[in-house]
GUSE-880305 format. One record per residue (C-alpha): residue number from 1; residue in one letter; x negated, y negated, z. Coordinates in Angstrom, 3 decimals, m for minus. Last residue first. Layout:
@keke: NUM marba: A c1: X c2: Y c3: Z;
...
//
This chain:
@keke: 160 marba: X c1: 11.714 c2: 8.875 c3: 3.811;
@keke: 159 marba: X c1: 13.920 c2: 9.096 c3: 7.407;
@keke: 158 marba: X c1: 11.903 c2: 6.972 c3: 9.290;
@keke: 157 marba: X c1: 12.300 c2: 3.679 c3: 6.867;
@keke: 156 marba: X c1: 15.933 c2: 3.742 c3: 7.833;
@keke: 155 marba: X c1: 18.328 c2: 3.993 c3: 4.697;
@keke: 154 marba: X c1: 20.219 c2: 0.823 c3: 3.569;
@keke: 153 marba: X c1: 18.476 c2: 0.481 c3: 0.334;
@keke: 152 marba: X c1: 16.950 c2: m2.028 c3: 0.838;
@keke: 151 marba: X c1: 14.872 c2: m0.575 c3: 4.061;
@keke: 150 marba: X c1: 16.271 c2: m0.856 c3: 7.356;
@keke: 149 marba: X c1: 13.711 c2: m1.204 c3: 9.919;
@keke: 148 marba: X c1: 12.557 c2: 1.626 c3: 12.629;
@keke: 147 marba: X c1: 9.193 c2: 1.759 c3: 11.828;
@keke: 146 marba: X c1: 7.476 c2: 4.798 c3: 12.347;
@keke: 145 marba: X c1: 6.542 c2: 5.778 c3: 8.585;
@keke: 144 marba: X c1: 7.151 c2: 9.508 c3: 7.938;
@keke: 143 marba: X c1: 4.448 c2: 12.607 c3: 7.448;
@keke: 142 marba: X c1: 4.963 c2: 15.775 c3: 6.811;
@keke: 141 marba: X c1: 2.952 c2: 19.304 c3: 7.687;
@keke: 140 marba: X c1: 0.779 c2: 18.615 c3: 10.236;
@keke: 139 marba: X c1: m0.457 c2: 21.875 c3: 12.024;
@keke: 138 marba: X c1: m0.817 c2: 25.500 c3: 11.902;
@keke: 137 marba: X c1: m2.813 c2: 27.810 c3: 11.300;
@keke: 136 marba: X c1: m3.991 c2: 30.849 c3: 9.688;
@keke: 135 marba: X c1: m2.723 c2: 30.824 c3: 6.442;
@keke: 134 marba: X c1: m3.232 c2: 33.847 c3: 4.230;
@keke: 133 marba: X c1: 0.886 c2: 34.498 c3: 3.744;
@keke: 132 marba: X c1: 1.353 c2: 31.198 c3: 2.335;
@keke: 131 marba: X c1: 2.651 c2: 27.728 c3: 3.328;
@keke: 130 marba: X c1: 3.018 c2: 28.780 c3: 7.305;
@keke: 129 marba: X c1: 5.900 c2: 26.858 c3: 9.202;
@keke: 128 marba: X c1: 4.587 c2: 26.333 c3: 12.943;
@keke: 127 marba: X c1: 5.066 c2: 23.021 c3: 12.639;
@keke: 126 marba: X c1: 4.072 c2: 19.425 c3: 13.289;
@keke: 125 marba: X c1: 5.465 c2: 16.236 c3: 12.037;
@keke: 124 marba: X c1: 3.083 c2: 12.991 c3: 12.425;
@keke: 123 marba: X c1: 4.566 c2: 9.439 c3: 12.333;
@keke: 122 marba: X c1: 2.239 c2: 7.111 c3: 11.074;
@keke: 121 marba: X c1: 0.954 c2: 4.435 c3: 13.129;
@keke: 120 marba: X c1: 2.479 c2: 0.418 c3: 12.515;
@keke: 119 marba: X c1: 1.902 c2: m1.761 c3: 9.854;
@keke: 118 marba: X c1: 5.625 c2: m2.680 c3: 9.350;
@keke: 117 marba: X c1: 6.051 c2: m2.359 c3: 5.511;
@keke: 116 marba: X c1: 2.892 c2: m1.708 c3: 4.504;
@keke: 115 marba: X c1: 1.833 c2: 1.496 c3: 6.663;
@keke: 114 marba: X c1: m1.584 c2: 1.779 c3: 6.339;
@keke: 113 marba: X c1: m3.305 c2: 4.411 c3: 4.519;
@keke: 112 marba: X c1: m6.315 c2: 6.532 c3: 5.809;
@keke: 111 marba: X c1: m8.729 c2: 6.759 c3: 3.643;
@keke: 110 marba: X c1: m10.441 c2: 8.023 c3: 0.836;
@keke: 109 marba: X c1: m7.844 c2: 10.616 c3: 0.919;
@keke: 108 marba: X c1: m8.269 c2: 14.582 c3: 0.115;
@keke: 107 marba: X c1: m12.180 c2: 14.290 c3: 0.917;
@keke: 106 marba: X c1: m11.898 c2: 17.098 c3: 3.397;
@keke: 105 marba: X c1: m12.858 c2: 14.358 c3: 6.472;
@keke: 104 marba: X c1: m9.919 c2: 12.047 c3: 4.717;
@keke: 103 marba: X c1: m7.506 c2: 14.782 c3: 5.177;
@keke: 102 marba: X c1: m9.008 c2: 15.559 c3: 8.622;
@keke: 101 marba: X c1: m8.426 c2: 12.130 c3: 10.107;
@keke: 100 marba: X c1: m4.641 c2: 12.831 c3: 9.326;
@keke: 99 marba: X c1: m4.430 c2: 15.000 c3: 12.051;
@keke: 98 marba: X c1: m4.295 c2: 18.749 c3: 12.940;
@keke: 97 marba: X c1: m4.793 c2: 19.330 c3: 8.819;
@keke: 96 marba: X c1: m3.030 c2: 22.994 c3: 8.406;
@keke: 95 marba: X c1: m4.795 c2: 25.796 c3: 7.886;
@keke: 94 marba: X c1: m5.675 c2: 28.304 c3: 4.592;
@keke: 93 marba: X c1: m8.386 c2: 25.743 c3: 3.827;
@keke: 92 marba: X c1: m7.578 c2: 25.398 c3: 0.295;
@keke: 91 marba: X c1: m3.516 c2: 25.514 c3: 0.596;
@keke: 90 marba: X c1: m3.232 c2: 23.684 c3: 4.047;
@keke: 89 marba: X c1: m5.407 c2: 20.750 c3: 2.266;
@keke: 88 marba: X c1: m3.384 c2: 20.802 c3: m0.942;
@keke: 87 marba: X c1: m0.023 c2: 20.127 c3: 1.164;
@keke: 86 marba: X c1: m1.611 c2: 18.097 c3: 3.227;
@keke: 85 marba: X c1: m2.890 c2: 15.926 c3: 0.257;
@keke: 84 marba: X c1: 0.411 c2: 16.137 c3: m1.793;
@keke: 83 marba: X c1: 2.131 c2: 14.720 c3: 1.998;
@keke: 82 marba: X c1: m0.303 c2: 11.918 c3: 1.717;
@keke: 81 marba: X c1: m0.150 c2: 10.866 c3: m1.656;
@keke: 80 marba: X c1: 3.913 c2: 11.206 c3: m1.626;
@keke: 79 marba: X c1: 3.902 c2: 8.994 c3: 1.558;
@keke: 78 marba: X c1: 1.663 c2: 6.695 c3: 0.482;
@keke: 77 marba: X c1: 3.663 c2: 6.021 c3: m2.977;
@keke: 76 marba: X c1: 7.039 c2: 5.409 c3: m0.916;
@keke: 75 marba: X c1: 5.136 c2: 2.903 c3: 1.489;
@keke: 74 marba: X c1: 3.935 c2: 1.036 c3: m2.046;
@keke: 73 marba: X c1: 7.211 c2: 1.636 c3: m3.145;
@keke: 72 marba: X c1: 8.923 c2: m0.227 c3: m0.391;
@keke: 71 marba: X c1: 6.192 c2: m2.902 c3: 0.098;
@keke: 70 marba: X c1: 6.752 c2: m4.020 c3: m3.505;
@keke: 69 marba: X c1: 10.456 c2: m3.953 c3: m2.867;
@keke: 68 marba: X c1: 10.119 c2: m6.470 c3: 0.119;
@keke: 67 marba: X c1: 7.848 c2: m8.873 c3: m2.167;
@keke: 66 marba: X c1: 10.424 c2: m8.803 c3: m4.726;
@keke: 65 marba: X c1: 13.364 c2: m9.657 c3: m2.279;
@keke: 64 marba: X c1: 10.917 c2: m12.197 c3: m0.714;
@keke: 63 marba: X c1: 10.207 c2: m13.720 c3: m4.268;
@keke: 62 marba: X c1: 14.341 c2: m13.845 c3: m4.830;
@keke: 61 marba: X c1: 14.767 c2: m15.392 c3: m1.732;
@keke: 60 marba: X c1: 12.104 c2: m17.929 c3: m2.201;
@keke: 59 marba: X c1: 13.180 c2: m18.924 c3: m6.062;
@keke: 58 marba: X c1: 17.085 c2: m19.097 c3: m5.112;
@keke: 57 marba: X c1: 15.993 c2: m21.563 c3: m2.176;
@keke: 56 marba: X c1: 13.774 c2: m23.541 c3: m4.654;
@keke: 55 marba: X c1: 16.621 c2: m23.935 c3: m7.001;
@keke: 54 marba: X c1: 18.971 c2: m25.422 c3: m4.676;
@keke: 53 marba: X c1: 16.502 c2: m28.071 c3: m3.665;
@keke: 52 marba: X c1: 15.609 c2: m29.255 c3: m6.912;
@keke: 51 marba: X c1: 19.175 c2: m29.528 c3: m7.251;
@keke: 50 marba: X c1: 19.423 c2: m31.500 c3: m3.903;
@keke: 49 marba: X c1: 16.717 c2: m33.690 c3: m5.528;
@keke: 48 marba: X c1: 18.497 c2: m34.712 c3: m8.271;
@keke: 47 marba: X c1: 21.417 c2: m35.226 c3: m6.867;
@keke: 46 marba: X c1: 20.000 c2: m37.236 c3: m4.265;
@keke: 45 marba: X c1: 17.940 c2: m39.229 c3: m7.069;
@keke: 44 marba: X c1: 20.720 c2: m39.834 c3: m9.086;
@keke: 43 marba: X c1: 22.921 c2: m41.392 c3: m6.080;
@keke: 42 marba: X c1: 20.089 c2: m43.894 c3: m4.952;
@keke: 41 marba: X c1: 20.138 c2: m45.536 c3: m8.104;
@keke: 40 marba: X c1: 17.641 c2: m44.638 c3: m10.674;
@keke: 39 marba: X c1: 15.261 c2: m47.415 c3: m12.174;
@keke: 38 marba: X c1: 14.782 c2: m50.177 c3: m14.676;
@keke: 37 marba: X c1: 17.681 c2: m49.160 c3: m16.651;
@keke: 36 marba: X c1: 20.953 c2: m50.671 c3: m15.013;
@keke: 35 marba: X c1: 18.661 c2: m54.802 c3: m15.031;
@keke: 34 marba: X c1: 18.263 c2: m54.073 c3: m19.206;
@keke: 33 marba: X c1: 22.060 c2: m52.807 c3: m19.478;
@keke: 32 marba: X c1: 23.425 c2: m56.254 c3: m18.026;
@keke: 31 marba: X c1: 21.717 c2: m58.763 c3: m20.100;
@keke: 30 marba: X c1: 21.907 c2: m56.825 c3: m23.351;
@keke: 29 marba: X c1: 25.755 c2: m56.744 c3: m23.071;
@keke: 28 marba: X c1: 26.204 c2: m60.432 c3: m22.220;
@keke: 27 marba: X c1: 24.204 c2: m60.843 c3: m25.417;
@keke: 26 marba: X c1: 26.673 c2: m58.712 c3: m27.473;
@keke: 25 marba: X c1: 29.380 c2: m60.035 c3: m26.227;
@keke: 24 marba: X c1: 28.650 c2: m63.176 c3: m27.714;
@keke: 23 marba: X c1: 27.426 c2: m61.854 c3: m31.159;
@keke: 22 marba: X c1: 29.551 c2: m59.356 c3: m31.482;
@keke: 21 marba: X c1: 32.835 c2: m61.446 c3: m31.233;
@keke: 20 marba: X c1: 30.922 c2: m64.477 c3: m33.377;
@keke: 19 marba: X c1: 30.446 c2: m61.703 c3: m35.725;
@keke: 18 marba: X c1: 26.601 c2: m61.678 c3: m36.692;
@keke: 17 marba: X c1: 24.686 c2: m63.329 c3: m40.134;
@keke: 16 marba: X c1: 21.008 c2: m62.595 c3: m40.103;
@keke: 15 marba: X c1: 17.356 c2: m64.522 c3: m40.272;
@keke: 14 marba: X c1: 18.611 c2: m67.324 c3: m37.552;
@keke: 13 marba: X c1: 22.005 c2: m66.533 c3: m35.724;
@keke: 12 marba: X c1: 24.529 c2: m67.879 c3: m38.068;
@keke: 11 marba: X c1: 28.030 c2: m67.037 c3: m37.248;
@keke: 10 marba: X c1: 30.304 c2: m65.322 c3: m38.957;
@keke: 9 marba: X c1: 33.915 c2: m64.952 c3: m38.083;
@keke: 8 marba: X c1: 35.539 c2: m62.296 c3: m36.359;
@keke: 7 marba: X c1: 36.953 c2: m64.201 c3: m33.300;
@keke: 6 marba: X c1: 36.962 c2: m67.798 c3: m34.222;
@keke: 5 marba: X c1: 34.798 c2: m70.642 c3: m33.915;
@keke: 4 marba: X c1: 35.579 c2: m73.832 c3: m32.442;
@keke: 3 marba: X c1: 33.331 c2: m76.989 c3: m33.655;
@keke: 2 marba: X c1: 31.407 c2: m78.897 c3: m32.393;
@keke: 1 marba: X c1: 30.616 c2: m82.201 c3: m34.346;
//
C-alpha cells in the first residue's frame, strides 16, 4: 500500500537514511547541475576572451613604449661616443675630423653608428671654434640625429 510521506521524514534509499525533502529535491538538483557543467555558455567565453583581449593591448603598448626608450638611449649613447671621439680626435691631431669617416679612419670609432631611432644620416655641425691654441683647423665639432620626430620626452630628436 502507498503511502504519503511527509516533508522531513526519513526515507530509505538503500545503504543510508535521507529526508524525503532532500531526497527529492536532491535528485532534481543533480539532474540539472550535471547538463550547466559540461561546457561554458557563450557569455563566459566572450568575457573571457575580451579580457584576454584587454590584456594583450596593455602588453603591446607597454613593449612599444619599452622598445621606443631603448632606441632613445641607444641614440643618446651614440651621440655622447661620437661627440667624445671628435672631441679626442681635434685634441690629438690638433684639427678637426672634416667628416665622420675620419673618426673611424683614426681608430676613434669602429664604425660609423646608425641612427636607431629613424635610420637616417647624421647631422654634421661645422665651426670655426678652435679647442686649443695649437689647433690648426677646423671642422666637425657636434653631431645631432636628423630626424625630425618627437622623442618621449617631448623634445625633437634634432635638438640632443
Amino acid at each position: 500500500m502507498a503511502r504519503s510521506i511527509q516533508i522531513g521524514e526519513m526515507v530509505d534509499c538503500g545503504e543510508q537514511f535521507f529526508p524525503a525533502c532532500f531526497r527529492t529535491r536532491g535528485a532534481h538538483r543533480r539532474i540539472v547541475g550535471s547538463r550547466s557543467r559540461h561546457g561554458f555558455t557563450l557569455i563566459e567565453l566572450m568575457i573571457v576572451i575580451s579580457i584576454i583581449l584587454i590584456l594583450i593591448g596593455m602588453a603591446v603598448g607597454m613593449y612599444q613604449r619599452s622598445i621606443q626608450h631603448a632606441r632613445e638611449a641607444v641614440l643618446k649613447k651614440d651621440l655622447q661616443t661620437m661627440r667624445e671621439a671628435i672631441d679626442s680626435y681635434t685634441l690629438d691631431k690638433q684639427q678637426a675630423p672634416q667628416s665622420l669617416q675620419d673618426l673611424v679612419d683614426g681608430r676613434y670609432l669602429r664604425q660609423i653608428p646608425v641612427d636607431p631611432v629613424c635610420r637616417q644620416d647624421w647631422v654634421l655641425h661645422y665651426s670655426d671654434t678652435v679647442l686649443s691654441p695649437d689647433q690648426t683647423g677646423t671642422g666637425v665639432d657636434d653631431v645631432h640625429s636628423s630626424c625630425e620626430q618627437t622623442s618621449s620626452d617631448g623634445s625633437s630628436y634634432t635638438t640632443w
